[in-house]
C-alpha positions as CSV (number, residue, x, y, z in Angstrom):
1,X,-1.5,17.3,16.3
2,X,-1.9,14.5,18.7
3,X,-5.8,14.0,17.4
4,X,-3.4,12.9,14.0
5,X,-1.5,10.7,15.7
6,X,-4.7,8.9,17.4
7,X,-6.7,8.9,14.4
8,X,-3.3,7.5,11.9
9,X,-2.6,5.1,14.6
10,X,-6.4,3.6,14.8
11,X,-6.2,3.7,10.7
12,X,-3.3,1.4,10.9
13,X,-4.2,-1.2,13.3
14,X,-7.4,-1.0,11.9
15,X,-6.0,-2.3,8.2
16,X,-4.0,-4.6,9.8
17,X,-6.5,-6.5,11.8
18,X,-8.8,-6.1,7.8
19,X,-5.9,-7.8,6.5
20,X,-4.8,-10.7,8.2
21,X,-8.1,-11.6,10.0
22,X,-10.2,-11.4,6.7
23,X,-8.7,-10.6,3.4
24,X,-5.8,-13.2,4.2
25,X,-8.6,-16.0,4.3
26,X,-9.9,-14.9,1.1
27,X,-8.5,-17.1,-1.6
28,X,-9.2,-16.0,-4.9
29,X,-7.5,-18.9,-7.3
30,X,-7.5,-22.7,-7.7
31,X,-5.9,-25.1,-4.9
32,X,-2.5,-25.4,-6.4
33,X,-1.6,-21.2,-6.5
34,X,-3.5,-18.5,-5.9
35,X,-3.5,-15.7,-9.1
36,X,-5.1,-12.9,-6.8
37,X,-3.9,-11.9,-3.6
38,X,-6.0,-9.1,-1.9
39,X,-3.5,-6.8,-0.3
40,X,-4.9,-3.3,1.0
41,X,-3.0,-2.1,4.0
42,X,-0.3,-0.4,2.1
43,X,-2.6,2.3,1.7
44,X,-1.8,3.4,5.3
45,X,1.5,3.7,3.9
46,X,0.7,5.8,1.3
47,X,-1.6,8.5,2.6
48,X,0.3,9.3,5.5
49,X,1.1,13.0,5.4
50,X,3.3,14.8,3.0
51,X,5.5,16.2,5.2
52,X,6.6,13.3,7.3
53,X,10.4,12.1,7.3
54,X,11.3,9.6,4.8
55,X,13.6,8.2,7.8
56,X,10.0,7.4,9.9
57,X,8.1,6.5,6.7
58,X,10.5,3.3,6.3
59,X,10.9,2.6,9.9
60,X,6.7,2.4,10.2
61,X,6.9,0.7,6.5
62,X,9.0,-2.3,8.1
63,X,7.2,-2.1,11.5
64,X,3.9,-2.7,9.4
65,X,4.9,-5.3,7.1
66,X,6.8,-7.1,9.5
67,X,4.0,-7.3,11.7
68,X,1.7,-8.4,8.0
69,X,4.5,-11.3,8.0
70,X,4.5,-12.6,11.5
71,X,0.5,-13.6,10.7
72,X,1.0,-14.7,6.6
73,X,4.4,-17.1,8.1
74,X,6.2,-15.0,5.2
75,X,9.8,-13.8,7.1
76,X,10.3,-10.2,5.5
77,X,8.2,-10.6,1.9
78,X,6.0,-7.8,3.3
79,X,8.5,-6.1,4.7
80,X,11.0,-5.7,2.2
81,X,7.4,-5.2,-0.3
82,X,6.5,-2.0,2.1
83,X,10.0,-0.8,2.1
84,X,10.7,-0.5,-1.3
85,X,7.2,1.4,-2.1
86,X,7.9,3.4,0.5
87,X,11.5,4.6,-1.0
88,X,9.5,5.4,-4.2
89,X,6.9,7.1,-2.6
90,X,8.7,11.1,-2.6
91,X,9.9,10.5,-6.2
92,X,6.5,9.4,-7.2
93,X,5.0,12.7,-5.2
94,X,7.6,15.0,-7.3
95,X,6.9,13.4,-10.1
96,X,3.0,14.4,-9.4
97,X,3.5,17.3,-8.0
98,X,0.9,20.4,-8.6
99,X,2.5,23.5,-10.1
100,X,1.6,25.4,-7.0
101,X,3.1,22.4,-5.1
102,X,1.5,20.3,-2.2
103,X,-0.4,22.4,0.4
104,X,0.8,22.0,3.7
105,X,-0.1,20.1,6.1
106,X,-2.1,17.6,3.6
107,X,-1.8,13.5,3.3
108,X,-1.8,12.2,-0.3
109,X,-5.5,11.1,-0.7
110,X,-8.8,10.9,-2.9
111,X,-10.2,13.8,-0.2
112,X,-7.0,16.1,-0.5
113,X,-5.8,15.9,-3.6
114,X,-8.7,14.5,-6.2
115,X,-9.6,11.4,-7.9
116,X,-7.5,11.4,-10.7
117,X,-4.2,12.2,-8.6
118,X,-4.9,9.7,-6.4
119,X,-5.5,7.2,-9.0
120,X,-2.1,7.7,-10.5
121,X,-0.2,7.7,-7.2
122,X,-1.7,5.1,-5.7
123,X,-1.3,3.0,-8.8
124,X,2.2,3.3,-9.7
125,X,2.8,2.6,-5.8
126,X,0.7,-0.1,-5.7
127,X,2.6,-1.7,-9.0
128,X,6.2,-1.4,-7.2
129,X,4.8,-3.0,-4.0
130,X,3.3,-5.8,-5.8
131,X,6.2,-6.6,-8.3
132,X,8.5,-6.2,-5.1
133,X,6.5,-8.5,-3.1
134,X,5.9,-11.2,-6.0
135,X,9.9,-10.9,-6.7
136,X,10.6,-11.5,-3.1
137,X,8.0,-14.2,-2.4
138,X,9.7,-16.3,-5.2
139,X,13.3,-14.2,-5.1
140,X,13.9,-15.8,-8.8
141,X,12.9,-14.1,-12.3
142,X,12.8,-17.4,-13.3
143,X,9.5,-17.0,-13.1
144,X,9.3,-13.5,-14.2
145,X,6.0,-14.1,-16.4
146,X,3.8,-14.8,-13.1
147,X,5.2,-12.3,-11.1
148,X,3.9,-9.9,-13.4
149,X,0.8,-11.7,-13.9
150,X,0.0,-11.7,-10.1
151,X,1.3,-8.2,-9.6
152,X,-1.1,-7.0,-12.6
153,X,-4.3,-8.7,-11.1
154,X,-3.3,-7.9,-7.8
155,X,-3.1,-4.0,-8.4
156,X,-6.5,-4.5,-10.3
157,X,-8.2,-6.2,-7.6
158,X,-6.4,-4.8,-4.4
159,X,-6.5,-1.2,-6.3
160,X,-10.3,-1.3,-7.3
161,X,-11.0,-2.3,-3.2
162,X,-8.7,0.7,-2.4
163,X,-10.3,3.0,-3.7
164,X,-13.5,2.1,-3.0
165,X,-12.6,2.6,0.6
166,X,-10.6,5.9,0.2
167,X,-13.9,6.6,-1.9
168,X,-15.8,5.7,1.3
169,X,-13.6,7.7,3.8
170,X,-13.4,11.0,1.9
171,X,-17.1,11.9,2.9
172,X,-15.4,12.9,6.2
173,X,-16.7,16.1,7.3
């Protein structure tokens, strides 16, 4: 069990340091806004095990995107972005749920549970974070029609990169 805990800590710090030391530097949009924002670490987030407590799901979903915020100068955007797909995250695994149900002791990824399953999760997930984190950026709907511009090309681009990596990781032996 510790071997887990070693391996899911070194995944986390490991998207962290791939977020803010690269893909924060990557600016995909003219010089007055940026359209595209590349955002993969929340898939820590979501292919943490199955069984863990909601409880320490949203206390490492804050923990994470507060740390995301300290180096993006963005007080609590992340945070409060992480949170809230985080408190979707068990409705959106009942709602995907097998008719066997989850095995135990699995985490919710391309490796575990298929390509197809993944894609679905992962992409309604991905759609709340970035419509909660486009919302809190500019906390107005004033501007309702880029937020779900930027949350659309976000999930496409951030999504696509996703999966190429869980592609990637699920040749584990």
């Amino acid at each position: 069990m510790s071997n887990l805990w070693i391996r899911e800590a070194v995944k986390i710090l490991l998207y962290i340091m791939l977020q803010v030391f690269v893909l924060k530097e990557i600016n995909l949009g003219d010089s007055r806004q940026q359209l595209i924002n590349i955002i993969v670490y929340p898939v820590v987030l979501l292919t943490l095990p199955i069984k863990l407590p909601q409880f320490f799901l949203l206390l490492l979903a804050f923990g994470i995107g507060i740390t995301i915020d300290m180096f993006y100068m963005s007080p609590g955007v992340h945070a409060g972005a992480c949170l809230w797909m985080v408190a979707f995250r068990p409705f959106i695994l009942r709602l995907l749920e097998p008719k066997n149900g989850y095995p135990t002791d699995i985490s919710p990824t391309i490796h575990d549970l298929g390509i197809v399953w993944f894609i679905q999760f992962a992409g309604i997930l991905l759609l709340v974070f970035f419509f909660s984190y486009f919302t809190l950026q500019v906390f107005t709907f004033v501007y309702a029609g880029e937020i779900i511009i930027k949350s659309i090309l976000g999930l496409l681009v951030s999504g696509i990169i996703i999966f190429l990596l869980q592609l990637f990781f699920s040749f584990r032996s």
